[in-house]
C-alpha positions as CSV (number, residue, x, y, z in Angstrom):
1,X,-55.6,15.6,-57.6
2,X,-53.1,15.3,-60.4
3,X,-52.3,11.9,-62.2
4,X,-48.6,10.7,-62.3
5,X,-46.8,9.2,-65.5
6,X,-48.2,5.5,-63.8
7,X,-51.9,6.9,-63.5
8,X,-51.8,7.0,-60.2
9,X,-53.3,10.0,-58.0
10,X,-51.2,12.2,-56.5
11,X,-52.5,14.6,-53.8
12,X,-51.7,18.8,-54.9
13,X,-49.1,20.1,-52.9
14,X,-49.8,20.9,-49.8
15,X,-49.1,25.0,-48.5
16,X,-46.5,24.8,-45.3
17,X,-46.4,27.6,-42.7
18,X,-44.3,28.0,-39.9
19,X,-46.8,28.9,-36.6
20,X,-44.7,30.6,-34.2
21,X,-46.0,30.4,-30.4
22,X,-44.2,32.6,-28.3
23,X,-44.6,33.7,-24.8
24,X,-43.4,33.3,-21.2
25,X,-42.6,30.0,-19.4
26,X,-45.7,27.9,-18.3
27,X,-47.5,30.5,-20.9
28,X,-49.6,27.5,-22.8
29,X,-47.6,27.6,-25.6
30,X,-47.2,23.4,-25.9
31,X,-50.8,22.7,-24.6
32,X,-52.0,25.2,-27.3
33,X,-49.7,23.8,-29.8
34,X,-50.6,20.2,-29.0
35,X,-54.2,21.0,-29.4
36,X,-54.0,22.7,-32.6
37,X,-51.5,20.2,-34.0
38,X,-54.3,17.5,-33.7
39,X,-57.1,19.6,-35.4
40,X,-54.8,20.1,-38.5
41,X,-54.0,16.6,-38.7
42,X,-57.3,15.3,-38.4
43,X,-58.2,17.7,-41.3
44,X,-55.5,16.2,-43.5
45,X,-52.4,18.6,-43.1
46,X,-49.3,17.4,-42.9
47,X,-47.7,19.2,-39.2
48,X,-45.1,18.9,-37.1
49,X,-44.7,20.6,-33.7
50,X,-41.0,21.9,-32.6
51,X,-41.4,22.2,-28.9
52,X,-38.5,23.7,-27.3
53,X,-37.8,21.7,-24.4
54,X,-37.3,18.7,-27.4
55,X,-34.7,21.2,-29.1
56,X,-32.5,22.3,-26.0
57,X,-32.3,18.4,-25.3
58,X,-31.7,17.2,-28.6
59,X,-30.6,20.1,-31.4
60,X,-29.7,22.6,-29.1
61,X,-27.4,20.6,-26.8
62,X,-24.6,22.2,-25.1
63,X,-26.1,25.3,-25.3
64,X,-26.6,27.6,-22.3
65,X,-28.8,30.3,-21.1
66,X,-26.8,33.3,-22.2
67,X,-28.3,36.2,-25.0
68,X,-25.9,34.4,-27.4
69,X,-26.9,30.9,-27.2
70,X,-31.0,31.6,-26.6
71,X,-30.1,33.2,-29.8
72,X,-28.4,30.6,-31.5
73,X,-31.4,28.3,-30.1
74,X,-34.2,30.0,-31.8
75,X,-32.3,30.6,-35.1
76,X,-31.8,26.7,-35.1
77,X,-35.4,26.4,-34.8
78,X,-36.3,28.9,-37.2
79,X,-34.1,26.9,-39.6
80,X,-35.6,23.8,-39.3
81,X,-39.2,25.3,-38.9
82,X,-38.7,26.8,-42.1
83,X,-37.4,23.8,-44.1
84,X,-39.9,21.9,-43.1
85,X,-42.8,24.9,-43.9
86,X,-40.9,25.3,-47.1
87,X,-41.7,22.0,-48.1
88,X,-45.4,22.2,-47.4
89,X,-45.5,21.3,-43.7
90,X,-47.5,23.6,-41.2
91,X,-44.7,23.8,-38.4
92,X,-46.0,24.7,-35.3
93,X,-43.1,26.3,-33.0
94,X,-44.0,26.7,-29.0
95,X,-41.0,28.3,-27.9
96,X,-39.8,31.3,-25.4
97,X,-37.6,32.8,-27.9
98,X,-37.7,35.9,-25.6
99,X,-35.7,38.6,-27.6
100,X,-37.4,40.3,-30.5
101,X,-34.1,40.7,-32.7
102,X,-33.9,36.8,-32.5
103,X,-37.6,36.3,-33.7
104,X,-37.2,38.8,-36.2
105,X,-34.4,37.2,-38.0
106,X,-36.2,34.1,-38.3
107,X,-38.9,36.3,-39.9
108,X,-36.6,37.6,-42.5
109,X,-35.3,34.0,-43.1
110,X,-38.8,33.0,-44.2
111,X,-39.8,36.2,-45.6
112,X,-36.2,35.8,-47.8
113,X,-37.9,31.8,-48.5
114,X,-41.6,33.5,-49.4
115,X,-42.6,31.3,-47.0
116,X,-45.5,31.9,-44.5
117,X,-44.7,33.2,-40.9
118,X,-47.4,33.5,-38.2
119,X,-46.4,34.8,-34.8
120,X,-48.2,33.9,-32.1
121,X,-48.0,35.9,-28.4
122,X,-49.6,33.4,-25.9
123,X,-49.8,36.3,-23.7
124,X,-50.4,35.1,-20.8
125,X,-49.8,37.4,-17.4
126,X,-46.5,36.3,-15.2
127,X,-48.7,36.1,-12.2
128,X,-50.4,33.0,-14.2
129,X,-47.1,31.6,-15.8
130,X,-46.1,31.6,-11.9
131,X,-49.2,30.1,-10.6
132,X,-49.1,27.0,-13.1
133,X,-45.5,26.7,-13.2
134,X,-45.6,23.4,-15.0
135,X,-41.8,23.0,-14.5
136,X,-41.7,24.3,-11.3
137,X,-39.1,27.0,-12.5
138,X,-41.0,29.9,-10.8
139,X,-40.5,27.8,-7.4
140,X,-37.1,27.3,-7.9
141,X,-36.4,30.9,-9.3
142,X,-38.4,32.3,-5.9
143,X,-36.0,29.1,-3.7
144,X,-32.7,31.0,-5.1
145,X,-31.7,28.1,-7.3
146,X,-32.3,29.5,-10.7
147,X,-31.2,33.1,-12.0
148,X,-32.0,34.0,-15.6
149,X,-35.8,33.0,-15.6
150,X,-37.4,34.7,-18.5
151,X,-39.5,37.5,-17.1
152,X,-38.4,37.6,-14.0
153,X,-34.7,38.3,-13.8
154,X,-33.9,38.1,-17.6
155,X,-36.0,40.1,-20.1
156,X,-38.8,38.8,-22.4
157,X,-39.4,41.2,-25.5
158,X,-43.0,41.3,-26.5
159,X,-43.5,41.1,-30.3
160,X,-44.7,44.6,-31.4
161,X,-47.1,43.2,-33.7
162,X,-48.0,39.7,-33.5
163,X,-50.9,37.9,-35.9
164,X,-52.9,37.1,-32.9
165,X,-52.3,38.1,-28.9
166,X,-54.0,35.2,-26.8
167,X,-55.6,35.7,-23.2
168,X,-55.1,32.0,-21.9
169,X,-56.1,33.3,-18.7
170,X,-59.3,34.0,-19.9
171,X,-59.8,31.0,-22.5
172,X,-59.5,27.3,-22.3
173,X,-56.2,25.6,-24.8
174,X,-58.9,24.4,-27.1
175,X,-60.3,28.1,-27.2
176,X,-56.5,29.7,-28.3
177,X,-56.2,26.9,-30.6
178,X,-59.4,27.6,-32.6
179,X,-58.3,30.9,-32.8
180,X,-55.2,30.2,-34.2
181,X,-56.7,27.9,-36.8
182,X,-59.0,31.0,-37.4
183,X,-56.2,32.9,-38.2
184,X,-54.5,30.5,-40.4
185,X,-58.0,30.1,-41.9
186,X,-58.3,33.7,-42.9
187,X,-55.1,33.4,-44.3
188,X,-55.9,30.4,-47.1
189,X,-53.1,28.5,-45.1
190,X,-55.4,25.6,-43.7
């Protein structure tokens, strides 16, 4: 702790980060999110979590499912994600963001910033994503009502080389959470 001009305390500055959760629909990725946003508060971090369904309604209004304005979507997000990590916030980001070229420019953006980038694939298997179908999107996809579901008739990009892969088929929320933390751990971040 430093001492201000008044002689009060003032806590050091805190290290922001922008954790970027990406993966199929009904992946994990706001479950995981949620749970590792409440372990880094209760450790004294300042976070805030960008869920996407919050930013299409809100930020992102208007704005359709076409390559264009998914793109224009996650560079919003990467935007404010990188404000905010800029000025010491730990932004956690569960998003689709399905094309690689998009998640890459918001990469660059924080890279450009110096500012600390995680990407996270919640890698969780279709078959899964389809099975929990929190929004029922695979049911209405399969029903004929939906076309451009993300890994099923429109494409979903992989990242090539994310800072962690998760299994969530294999682990509990609280179990890709920790490892995340672990990874942000490693990293002097948290």
């Amino acid at each position: 702790m430093t001492t201000t001009a008044r002689g009060r305390q003032k806590p050091p500055t805190a290290q922001g980060a922008t954790i970027w959760l990406t993966g199929l629909p009904s992946a994990g990725k706001t479950t995981i999110a949620r749970f590792l946003a409440g372990r880094l508060r209760s450790e004294g971090h300042r976070v805030e979590v960008l869920d996407g369904d919050e930013i299409r309604r809100f930020l992102s209004a208007g704005l359709g499912f076409s390559r264009e304005d998914r793109n224009t979507n996650v560079q919003r997000i990467g935007l404010v994600a990188e404000v905010l990590a800029r000025n010491g916030v730990l932004a956690v980001v569960p998003v689709i963001a399905p094309y690689a070229d998009s998640r890459e420019a918001v990469r660059k953006r924080h890279e450009a910033s110096g500012t600390p980038y995680i990407e996270v694939h919640v890698a969780t298997p279709v078959e899964v994503c389809s099975e929990r179908d929190v929004k029922g999107l695979y049911a209405r996809q399969a029903a004929g009502q939906l076309t451009g579901l993300t890994g099923i008739d429109d494409p979903y990009e992989p990242p090539p080389a994310p800072a962690l892969s998760l299994a969530t088929q294999s682990q509990t929320p609280e179990e890709s959470a920790d490892s995340v933390h672990a990874v942000l751990a490693a990293r002097g971040l948290v």
